[in-house]
N, C-alpha and C positions, 0 to 999 in steps of 0.2 A: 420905146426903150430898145436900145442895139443890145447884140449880144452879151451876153456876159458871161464868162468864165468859172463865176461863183455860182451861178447855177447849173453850170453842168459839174462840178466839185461836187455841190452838196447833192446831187442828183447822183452821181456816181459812188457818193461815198455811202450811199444809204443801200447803195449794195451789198447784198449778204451772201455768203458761199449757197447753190443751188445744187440738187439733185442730176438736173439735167441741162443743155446745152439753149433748148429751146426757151427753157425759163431764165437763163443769165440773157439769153440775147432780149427776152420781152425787156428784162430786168432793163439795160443797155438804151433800148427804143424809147422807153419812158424817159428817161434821163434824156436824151441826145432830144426828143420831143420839145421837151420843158426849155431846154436851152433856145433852140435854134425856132420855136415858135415867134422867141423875141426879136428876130430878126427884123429890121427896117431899112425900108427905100424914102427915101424922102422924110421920114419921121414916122413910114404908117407902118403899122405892123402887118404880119402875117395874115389874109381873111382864117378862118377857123374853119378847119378842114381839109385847107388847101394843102396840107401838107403828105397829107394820106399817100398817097400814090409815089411820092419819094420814100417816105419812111418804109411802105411794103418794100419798097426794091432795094431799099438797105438790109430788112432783115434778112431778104432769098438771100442778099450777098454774103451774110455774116454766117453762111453754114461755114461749120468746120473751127469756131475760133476759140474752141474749148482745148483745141489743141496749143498746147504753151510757145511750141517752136514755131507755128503759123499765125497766132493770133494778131500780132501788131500788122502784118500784109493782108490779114483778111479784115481788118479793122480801116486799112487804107483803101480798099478794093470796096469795103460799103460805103465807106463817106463818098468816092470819087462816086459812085452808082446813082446816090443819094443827091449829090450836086447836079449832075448830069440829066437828074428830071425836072431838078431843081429850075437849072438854066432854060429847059424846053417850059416850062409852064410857068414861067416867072411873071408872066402877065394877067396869071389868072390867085398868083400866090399876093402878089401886091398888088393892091388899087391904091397909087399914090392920084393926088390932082392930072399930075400929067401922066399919061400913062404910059405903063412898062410894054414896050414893043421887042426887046431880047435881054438877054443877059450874058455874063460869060465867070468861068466858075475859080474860084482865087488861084492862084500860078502854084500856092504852094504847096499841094494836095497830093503831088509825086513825092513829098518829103517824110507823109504820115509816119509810114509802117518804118524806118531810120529812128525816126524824134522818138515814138512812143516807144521801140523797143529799148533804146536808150535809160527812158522812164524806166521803163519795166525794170530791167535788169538795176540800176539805182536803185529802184524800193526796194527789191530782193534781197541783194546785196545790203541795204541798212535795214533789213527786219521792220520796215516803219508799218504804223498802225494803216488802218485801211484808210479813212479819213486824211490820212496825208498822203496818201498811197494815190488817191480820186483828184486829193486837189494838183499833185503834181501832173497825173494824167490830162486834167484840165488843162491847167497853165500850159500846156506844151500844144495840147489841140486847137485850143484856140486862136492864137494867131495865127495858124493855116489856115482859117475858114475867114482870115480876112484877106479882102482884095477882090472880091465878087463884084462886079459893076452889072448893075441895070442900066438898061440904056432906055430913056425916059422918050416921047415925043409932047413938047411944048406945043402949044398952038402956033399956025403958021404965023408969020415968015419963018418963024424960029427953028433949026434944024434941032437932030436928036441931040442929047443931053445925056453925057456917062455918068450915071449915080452911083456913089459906094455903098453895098448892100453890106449894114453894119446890123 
């Protein structure tokens, strides 16, 4: 199953205001989890687990995103962190048939902390419920996080193979 957008919505909208910074960011990992678990190369999904070692470097990354006027840049500065391990261990996160030999992380991930504060300030500005507040910030993250290519190795003669990590 490739990503989908509806579940990082309903993952983000089940968020509920917190006491502290370090419980919205768990809050945040769980959601961004759930979503980007679904991720496929070839049709396979994610091994289970493999994901650990990005997501820890997403949360170091998200200190500080309780602050309102930094949030949307510290929220771009995790995903980038979070791809970035992503792309280094991409052959240990998918076992397609052929297998993942590199990766490289989608072009539009410089655009994050722009798009979402965009969101942000629209929800604000329409007072919208949280629930539409989650799906909006969805819809806008998600097609950043596409255009990721694994680069496959077929059995010889056959040279490597750019797969879209959807």
């Amino acid at each position: 199953m490739p990503l989908d957008p509806g579940i990082l919505g309903t993952g983000l909208g089940a968020l509920e205001p917190v006491d502290t910074e370090a419980e919205g960011i768990d809050n945040f990992m769980t959601a961004w989890e759930d979503y980007f678990s679904l991720a496929s190369v070839s049709g396979v999904p994610t091994v289970p687990g493999s994901l650990n070692g990005a997501l820890s470097t997403m949360r170091g990354a998200m200190t500080g995103v309780g602050n309102q006027d930094a949030a949307a840049n510290i929220i771009q500065a995790a995903i980038i962190a979070f791809w970035g391990v992503v792309a280094g261990a991409a052959a240990s996160i998918w076992v397609p048939p052929n297998p993942v030999v590199s990766a490289t992380v989608p072009p539009g991930l410089g655009n994050i902390g722009t798009t979402i504060q965009g969101i942000f300030d629209s929800n604000t500005a329409g007072k919208l419920e949280l629930a539409v507040c989650a799906v909006n910030v969805a819809n806008a993250l998600h097609p950043l996080q596409l255009g990721g290519i694994a680069i496959t190795q077929p059995p010889p003669p056959s040279g490597p193979v750019p797969v879209p990590i959807l």
